[in-house]
Residue, then its C-alpha position, 0 to 999 in steps of 0.5 A: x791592814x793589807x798584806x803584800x799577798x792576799x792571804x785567801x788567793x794562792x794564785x795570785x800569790x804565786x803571780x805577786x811571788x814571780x811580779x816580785x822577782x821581775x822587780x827585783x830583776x829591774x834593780x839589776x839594771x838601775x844599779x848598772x845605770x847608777x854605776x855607770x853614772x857614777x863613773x862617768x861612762x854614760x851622759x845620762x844626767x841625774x834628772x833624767x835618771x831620776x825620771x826613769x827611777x820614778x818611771x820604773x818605780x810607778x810602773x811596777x806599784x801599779x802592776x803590783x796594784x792590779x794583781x794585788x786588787x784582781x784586776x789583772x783577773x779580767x785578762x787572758x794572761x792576769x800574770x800579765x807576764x807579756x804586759x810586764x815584758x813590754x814595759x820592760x823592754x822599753x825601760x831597757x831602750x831607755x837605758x840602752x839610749x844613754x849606754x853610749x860605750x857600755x851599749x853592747x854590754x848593757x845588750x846583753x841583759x836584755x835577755x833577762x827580760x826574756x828569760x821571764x817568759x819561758x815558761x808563760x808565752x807561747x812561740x807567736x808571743x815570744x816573736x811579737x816581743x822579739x819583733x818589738x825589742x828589735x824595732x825598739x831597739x833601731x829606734x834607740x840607733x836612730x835617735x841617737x843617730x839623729x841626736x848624738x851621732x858621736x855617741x854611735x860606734x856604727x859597725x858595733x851598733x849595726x852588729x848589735x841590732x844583727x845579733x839581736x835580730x837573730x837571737x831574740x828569734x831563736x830564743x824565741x823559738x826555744x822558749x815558746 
């Protein structure tokens, strides 16, 4: 019967230990897209929510699955803890895009992804993720730009990707 960690491989224990506590952190933010389903506060639909459930769901069983089967062992990082960041970074635009009013809030835990790499990336690591999250994120403001112009508060939005431009660096700097 195979068991969640491998009973012969404490290192790779360890990295399914910390994978799991990544996971748990991604329920942190599908609670906060289902609440703000629920009440009404984005205009996500429930099929694209659905998606993005399944999304994160088969992203994360097949980190868990390279980990568990040592694939992830043949990488210079087989915590695959950058990896596992850019996945998540994209998983928080998605939501970020469908945050309308709640966006600026929503921002903010996007700092949870960053704290999972404190430990395990380097300065030059952290500011190619910063750098990413940035870009990503203005990508989110143009699509929105282009599709739902209304849902745009555009002296917030242009202050939101600032501040991300300037603390994203910063933690970077503190973290690497």
């Amino acid at each position: 019967m195979l068991k969640l960690f491998p009973p012969d491989d404490p290192l790779q224990s360890v990295r399914i230990k910390r994978f799991l506590m990544a996971f748990a952190s991604y329920s942190v933010w599908l609670t906060i897209a289902l609440i703000t389903y629920l009440l009404g506060i984005a205009p996500v639909s429930f099929h694209v929510l659905f998606i993005c459930f399944m999304g994160i769901l088969l992203c994360n069983f097949l980190i868990y699955a390279a980990i568990r089967s040592g694939f992830n062992k043949r990488f210079d990082d087989p915590s695959l803890t950058l990896f596992q960041m850019i996945i998540a970074t994209f998983w928080a635009m998605v939501i970020l895009y469908y945050a309308d009013d709640a966006r600026g809030t929503v921002l903010i835990l996007y700092l949870v992804v960053f704290v999972f790499g404190l430990f395990k990336l380097n300065l030059r690591q952290f500011l190619y993720l910063s750098v990413f999250a940035v870009l990503n994120y203005a990508l989110v403001l143009f699509l929105l730009y282009k599709n739902r112009p209304e849902s745009l508060n555009t002296e917030n939005e242009i202050l939101g990707l600032i501040v991300l431009a300037l603390v994203l660096p910063w933690f970077s700097f503190m973290g690497g």
